[in-house]
N, CA, C and O atoms as a CHARMM CRD file, in Angstrom:
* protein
*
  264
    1    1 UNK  N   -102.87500  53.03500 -75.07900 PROA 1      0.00000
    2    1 UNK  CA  -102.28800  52.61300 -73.82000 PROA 1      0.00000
    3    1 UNK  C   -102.71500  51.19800 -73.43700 PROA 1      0.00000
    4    1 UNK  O   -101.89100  50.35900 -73.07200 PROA 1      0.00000
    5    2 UNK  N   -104.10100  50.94000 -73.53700 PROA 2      0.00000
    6    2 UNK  CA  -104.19000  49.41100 -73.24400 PROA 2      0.00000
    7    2 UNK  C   -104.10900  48.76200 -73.55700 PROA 2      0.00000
    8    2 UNK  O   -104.37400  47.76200 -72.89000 PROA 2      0.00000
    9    3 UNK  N   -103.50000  48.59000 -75.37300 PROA 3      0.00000
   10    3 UNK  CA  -102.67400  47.46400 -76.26500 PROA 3      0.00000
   11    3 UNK  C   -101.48400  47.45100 -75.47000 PROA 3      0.00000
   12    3 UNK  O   -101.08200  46.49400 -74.80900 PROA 3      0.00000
   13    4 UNK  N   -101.00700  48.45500 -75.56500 PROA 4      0.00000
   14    4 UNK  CA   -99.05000  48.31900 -74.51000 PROA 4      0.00000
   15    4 UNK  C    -99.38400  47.89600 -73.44100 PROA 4      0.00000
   16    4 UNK  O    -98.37700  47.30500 -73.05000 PROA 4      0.00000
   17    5 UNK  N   -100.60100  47.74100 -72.23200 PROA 5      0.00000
   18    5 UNK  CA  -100.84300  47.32300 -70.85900 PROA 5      0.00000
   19    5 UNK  C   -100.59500  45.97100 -71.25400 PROA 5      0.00000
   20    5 UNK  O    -99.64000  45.35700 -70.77800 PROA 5      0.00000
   21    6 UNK  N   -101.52800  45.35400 -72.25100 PROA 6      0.00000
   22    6 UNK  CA  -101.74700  44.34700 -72.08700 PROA 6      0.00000
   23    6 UNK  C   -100.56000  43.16200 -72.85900 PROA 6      0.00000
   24    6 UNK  O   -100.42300  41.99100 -72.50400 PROA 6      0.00000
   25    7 UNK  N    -99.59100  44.04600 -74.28600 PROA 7      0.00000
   26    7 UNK  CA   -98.46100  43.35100 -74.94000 PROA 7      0.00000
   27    7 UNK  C    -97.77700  43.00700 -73.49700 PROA 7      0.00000
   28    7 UNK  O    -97.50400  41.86400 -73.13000 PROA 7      0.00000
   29    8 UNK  N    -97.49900  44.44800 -72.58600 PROA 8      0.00000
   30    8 UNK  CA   -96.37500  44.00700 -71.51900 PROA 8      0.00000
   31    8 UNK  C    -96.59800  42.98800 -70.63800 PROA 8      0.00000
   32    8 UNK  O    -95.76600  42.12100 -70.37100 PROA 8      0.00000
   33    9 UNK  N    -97.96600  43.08800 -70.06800 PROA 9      0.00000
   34    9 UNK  CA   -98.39000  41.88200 -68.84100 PROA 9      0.00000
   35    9 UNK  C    -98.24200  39.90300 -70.05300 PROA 9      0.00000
   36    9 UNK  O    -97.97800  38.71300 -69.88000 PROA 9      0.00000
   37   10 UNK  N    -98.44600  40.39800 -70.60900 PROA 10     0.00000
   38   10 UNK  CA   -99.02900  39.14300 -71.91300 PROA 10     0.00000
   39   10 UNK  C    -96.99700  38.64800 -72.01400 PROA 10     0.00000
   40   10 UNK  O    -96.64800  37.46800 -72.05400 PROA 10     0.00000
   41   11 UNK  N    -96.09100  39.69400 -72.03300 PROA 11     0.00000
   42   11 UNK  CA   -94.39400  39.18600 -71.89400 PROA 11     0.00000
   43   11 UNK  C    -93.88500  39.09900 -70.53100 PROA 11     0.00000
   44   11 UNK  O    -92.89600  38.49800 -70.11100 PROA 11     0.00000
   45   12 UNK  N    -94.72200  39.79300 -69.93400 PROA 12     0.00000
   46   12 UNK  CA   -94.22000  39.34900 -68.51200 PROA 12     0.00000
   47   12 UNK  C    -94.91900  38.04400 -68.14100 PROA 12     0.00000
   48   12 UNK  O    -94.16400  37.46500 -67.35900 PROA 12     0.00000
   49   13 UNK  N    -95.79400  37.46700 -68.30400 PROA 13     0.00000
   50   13 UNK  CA   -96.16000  36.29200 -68.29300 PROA 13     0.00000
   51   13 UNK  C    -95.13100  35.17200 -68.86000 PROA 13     0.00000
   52   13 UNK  O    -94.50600  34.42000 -68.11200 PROA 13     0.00000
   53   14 UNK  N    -95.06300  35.16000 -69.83000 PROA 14     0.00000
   54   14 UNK  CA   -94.42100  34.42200 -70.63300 PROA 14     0.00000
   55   14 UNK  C    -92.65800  34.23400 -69.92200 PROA 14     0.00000
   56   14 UNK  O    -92.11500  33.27800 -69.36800 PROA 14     0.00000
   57   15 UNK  N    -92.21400  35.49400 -70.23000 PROA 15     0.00000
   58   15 UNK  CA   -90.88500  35.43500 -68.96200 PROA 15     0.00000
   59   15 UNK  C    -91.66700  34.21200 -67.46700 PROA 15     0.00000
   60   15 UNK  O    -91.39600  33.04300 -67.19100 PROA 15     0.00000
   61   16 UNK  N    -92.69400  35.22700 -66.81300 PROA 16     0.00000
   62   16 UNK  CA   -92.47800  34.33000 -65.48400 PROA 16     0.00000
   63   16 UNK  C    -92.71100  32.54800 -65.87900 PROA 16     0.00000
   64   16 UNK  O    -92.11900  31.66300 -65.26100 PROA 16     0.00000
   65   17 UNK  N    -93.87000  32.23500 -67.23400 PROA 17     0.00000
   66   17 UNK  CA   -93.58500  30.72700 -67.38800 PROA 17     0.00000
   67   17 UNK  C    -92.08600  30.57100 -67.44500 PROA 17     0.00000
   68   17 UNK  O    -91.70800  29.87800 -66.50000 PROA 17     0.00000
   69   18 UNK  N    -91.06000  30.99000 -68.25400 PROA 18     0.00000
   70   18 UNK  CA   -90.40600  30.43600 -68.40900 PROA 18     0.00000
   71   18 UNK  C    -89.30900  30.66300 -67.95000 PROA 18     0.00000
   72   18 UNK  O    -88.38500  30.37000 -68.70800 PROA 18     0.00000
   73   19 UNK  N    -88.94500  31.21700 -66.66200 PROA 19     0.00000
   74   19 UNK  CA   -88.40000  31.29300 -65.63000 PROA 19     0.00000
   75   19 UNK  C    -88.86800  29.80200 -64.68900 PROA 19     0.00000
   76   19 UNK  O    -87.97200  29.09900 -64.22400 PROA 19     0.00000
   77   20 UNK  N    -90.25900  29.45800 -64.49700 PROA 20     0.00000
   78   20 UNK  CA   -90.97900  28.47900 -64.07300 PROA 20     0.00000
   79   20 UNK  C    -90.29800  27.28000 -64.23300 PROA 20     0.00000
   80   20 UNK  O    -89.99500  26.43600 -63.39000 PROA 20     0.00000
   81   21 UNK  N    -90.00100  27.34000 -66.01600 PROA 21     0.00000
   82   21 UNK  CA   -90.12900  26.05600 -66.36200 PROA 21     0.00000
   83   21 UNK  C    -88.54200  25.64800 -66.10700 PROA 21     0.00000
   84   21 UNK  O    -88.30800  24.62800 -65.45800 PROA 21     0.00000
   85   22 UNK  N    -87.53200  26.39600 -66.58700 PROA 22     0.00000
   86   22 UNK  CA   -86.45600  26.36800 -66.12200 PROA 22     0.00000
   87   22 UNK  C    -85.93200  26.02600 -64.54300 PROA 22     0.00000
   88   22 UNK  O    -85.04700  25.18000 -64.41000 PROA 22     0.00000
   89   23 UNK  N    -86.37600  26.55600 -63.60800 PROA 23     0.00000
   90   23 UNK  CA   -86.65500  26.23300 -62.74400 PROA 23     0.00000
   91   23 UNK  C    -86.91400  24.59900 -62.25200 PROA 23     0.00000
   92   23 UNK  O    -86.17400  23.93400 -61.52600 PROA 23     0.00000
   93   24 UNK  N    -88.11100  24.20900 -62.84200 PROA 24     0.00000
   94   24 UNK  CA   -87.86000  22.57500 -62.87000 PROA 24     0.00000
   95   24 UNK  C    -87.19400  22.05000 -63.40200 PROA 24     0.00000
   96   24 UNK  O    -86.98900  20.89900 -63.01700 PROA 24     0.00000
   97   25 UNK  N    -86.41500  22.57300 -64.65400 PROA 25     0.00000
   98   25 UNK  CA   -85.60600  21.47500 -65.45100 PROA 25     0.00000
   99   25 UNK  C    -84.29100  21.48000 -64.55200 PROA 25     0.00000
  100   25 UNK  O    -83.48800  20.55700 -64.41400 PROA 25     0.00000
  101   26 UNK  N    -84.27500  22.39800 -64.13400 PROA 26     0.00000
  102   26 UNK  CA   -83.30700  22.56500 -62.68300 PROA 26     0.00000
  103   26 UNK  C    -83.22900  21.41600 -61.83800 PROA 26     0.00000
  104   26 UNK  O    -82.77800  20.27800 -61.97500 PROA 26     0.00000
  105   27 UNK  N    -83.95300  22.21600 -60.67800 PROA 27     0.00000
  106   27 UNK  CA   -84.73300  21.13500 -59.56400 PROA 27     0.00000
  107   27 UNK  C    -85.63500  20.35900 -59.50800 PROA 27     0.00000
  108   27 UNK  O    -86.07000  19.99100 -58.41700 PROA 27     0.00000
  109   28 UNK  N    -86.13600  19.92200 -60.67300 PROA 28     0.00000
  110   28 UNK  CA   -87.65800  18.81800 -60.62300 PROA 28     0.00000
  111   28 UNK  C    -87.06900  17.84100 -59.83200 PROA 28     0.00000
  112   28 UNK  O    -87.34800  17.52900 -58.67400 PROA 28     0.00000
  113   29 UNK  N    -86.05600  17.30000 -60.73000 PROA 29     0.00000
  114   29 UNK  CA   -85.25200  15.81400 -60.49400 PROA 29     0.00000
  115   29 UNK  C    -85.34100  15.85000 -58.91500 PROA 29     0.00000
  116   29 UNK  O    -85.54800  14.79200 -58.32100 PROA 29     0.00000
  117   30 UNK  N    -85.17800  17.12400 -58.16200 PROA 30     0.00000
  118   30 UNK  CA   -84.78300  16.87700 -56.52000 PROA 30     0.00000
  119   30 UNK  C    -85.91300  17.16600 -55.97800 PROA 30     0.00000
  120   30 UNK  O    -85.99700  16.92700 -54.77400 PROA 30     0.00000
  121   31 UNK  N    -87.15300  17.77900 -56.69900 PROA 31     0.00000
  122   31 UNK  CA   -87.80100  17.74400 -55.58600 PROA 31     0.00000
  123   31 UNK  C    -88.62100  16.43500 -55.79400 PROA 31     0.00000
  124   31 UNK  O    -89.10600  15.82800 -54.83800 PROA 31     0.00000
  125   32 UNK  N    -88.76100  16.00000 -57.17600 PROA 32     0.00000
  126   32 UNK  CA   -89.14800  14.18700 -57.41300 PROA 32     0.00000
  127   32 UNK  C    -88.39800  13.74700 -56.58600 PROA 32     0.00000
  128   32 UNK  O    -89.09100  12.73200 -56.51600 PROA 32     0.00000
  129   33 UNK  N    -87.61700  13.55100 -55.87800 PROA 33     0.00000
  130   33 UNK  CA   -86.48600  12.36400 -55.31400 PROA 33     0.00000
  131   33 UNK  C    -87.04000  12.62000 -53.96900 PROA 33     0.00000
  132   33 UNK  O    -87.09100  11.69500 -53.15900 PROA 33     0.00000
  133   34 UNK  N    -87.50200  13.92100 -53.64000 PROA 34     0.00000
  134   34 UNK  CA   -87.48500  14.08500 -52.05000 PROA 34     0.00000
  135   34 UNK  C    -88.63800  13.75400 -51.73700 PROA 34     0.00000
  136   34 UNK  O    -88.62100  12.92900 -50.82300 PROA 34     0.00000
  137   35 UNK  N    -90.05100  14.13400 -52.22100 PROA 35     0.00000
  138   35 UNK  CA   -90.82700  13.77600 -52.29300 PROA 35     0.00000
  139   35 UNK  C    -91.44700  12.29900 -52.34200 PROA 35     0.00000
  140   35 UNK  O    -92.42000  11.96000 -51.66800 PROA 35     0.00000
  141   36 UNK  N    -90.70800  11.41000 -53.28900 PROA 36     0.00000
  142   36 UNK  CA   -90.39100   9.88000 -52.93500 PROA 36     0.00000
  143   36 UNK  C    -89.97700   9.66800 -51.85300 PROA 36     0.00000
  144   36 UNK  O    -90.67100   9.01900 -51.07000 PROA 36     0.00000
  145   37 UNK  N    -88.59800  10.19600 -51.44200 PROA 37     0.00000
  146   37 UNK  CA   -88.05300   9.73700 -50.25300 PROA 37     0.00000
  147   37 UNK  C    -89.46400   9.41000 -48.90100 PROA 37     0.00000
  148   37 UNK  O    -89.84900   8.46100 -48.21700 PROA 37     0.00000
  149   38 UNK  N    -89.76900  10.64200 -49.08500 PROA 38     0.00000
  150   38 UNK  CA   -90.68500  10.93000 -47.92000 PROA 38     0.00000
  151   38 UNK  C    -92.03200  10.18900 -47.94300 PROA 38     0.00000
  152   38 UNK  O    -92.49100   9.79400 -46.87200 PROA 38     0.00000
  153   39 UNK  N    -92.56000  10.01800 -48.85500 PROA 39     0.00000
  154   39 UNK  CA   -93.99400   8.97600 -49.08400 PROA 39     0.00000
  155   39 UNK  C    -92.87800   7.54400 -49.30900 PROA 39     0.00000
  156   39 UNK  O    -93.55300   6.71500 -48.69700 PROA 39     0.00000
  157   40 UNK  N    -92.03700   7.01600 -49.63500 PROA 40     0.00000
  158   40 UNK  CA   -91.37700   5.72000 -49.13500 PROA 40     0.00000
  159   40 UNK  C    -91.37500   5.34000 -47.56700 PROA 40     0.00000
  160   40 UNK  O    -91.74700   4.33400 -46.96300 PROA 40     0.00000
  161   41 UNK  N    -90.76900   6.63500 -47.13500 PROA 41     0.00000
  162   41 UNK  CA   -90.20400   6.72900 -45.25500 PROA 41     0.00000
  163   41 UNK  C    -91.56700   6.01200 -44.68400 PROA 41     0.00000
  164   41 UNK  O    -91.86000   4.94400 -44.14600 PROA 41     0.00000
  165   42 UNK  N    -92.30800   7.35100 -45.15900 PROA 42     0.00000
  166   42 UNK  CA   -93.98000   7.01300 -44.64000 PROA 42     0.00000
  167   42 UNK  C    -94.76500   5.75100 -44.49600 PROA 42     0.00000
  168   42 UNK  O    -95.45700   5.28200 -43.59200 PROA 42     0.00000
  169   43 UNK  N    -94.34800   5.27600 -45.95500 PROA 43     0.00000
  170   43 UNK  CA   -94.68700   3.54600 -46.06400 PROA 43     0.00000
  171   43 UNK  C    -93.86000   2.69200 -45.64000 PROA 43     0.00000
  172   43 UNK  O    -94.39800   1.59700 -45.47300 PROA 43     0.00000
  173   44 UNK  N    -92.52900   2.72400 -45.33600 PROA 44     0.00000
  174   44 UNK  CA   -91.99000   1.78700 -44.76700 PROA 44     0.00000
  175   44 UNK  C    -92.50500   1.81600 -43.24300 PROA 44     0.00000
  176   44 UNK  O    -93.06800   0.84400 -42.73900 PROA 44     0.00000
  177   45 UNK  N    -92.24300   3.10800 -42.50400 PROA 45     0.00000
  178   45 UNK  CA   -92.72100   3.17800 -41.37000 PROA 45     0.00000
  179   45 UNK  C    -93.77400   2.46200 -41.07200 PROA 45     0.00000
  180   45 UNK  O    -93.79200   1.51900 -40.28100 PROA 45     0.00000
  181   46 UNK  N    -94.84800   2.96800 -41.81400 PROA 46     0.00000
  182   46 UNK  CA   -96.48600   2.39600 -41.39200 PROA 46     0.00000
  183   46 UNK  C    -96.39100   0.51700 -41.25400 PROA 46     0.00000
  184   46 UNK  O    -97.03800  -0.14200 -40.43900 PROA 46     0.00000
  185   47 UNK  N    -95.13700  -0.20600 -42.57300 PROA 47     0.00000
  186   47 UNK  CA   -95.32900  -1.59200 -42.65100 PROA 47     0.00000
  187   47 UNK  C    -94.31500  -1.46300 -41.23100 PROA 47     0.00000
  188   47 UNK  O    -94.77800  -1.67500 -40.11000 PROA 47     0.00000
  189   48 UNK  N    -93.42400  -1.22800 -41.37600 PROA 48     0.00000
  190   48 UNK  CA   -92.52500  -1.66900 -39.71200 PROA 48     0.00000
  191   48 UNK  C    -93.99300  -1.82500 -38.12900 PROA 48     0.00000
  192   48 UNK  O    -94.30500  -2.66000 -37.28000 PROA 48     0.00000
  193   49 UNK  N    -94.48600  -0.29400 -38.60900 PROA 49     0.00000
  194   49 UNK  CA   -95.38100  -0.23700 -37.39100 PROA 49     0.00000
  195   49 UNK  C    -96.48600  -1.35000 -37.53200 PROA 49     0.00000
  196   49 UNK  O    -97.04500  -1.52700 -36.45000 PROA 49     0.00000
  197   50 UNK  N    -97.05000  -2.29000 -38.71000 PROA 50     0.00000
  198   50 UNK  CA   -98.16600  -2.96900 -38.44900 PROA 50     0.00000
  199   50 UNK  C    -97.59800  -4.64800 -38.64000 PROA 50     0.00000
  200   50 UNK  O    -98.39400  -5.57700 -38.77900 PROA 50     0.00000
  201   51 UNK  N    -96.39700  -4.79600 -38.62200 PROA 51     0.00000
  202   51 UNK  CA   -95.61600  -5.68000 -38.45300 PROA 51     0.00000
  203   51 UNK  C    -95.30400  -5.84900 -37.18300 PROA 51     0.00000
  204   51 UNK  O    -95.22600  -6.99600 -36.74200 PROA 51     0.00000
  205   52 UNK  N    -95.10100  -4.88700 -36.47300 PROA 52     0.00000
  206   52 UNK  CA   -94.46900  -5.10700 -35.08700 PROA 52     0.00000
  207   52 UNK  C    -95.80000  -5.14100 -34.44800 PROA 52     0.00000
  208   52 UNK  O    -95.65700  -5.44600 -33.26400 PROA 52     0.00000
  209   53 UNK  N    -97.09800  -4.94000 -34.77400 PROA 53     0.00000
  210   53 UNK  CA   -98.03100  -5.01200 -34.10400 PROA 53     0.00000
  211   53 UNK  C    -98.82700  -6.01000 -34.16400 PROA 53     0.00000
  212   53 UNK  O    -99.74000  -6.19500 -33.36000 PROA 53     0.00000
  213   54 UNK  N    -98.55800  -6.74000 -35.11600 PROA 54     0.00000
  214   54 UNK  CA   -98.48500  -8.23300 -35.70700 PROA 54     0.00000
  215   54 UNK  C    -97.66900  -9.52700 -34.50500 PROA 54     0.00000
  216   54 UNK  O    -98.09300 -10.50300 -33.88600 PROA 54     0.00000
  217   55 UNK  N    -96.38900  -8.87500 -34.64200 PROA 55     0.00000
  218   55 UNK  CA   -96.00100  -9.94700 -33.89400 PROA 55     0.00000
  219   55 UNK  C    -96.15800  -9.88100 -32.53900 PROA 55     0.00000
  220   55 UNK  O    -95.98800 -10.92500 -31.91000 PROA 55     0.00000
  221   56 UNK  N    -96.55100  -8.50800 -31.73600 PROA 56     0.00000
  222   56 UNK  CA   -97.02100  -8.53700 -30.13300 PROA 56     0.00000
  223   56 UNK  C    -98.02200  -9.12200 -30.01800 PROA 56     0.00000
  224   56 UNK  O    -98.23300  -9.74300 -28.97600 PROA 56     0.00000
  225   57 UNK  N    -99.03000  -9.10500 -31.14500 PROA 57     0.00000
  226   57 UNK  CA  -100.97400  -9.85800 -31.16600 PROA 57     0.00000
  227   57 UNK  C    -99.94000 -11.09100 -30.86500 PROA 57     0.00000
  228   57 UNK  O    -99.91700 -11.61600 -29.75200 PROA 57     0.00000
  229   58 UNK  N    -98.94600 -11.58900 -32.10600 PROA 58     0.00000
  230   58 UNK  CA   -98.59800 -13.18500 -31.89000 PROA 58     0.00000
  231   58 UNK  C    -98.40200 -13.45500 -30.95000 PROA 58     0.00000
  232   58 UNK  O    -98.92200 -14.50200 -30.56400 PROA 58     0.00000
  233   59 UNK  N    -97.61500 -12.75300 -30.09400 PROA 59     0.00000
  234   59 UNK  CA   -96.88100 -13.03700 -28.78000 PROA 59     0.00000
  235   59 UNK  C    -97.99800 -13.59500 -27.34600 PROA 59     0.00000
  236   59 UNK  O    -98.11600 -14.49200 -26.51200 PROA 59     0.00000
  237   60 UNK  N    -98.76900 -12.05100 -27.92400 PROA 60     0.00000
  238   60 UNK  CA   -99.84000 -12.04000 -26.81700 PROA 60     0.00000
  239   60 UNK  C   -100.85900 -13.45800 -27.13000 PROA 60     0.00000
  240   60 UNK  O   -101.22100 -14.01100 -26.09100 PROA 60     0.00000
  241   61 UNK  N   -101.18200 -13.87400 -27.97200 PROA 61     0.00000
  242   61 UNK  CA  -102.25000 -15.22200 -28.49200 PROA 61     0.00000
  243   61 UNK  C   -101.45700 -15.95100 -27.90800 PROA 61     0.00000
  244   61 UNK  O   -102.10500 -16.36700 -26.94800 PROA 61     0.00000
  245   62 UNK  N   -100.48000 -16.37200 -27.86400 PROA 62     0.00000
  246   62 UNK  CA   -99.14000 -17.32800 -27.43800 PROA 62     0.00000
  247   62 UNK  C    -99.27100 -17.53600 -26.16500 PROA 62     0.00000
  248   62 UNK  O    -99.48200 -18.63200 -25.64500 PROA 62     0.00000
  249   63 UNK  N    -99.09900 -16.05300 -25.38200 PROA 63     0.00000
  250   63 UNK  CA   -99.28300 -16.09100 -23.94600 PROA 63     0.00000
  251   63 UNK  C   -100.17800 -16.44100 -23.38200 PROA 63     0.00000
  252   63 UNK  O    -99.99100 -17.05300 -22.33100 PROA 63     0.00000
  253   64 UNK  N   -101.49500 -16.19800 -23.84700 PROA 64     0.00000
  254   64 UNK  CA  -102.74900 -16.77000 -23.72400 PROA 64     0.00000
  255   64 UNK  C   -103.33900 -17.68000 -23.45800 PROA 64     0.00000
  256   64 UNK  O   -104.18100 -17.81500 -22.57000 PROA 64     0.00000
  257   65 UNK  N   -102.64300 -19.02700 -24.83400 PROA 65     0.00000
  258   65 UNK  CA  -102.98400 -20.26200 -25.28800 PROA 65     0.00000
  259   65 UNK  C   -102.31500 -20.80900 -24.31500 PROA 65     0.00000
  260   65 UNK  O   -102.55800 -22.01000 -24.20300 PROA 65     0.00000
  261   66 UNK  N   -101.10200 -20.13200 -23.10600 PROA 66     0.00000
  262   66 UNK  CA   -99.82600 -20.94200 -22.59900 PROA 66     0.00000
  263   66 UNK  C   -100.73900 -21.15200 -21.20400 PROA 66     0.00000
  264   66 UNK  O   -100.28000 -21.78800 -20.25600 PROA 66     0.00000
C-alpha cells in the first residue's frame, strides 16, 4: 500500500507542476506586463511627485530672494 500511496501523490504532483507550468505559458506574458505596468505607475508617480516638489522649493527660494 505505501509504494501505491506514494507512486500516486509522486503523479499527482507532477500533474499539479504541470498544470502550473502551463498556466504561465498562458498568463505569464500578462501578469509580466501588469506587474511592470504597476512598478512603472509607481515610478513615474514618485518622479512627477519629487519634481513638483522641486519646483514649489524653486518658487518658494524665488519668493524669498524677491
Amino acid at each position: 500500500m505505501h509504494e501505491s500511496d506514494s507512486f500516486i501523490h509522486e503523479v499527482s504532483e507532477e500533474v499539479r507542476r504541470d498544470r502550473f507550468y502551463a498556466f504561465l505559458r498562458r498568463w505569464g506574458w500578462l501578469i509580466g506586463a501588469v506587474l511592470v505596468l504597476i512598478i512603472g505607475g509607481a515610478a513615474v508617480h514618485e518622479w512627477r511627485k519629487a519634481r513638483m516638489q522641486a519646483a514649489a522649493e524653486a518658487a518658494g527660494d524665488a519668493m524669498r530672494a524677491a
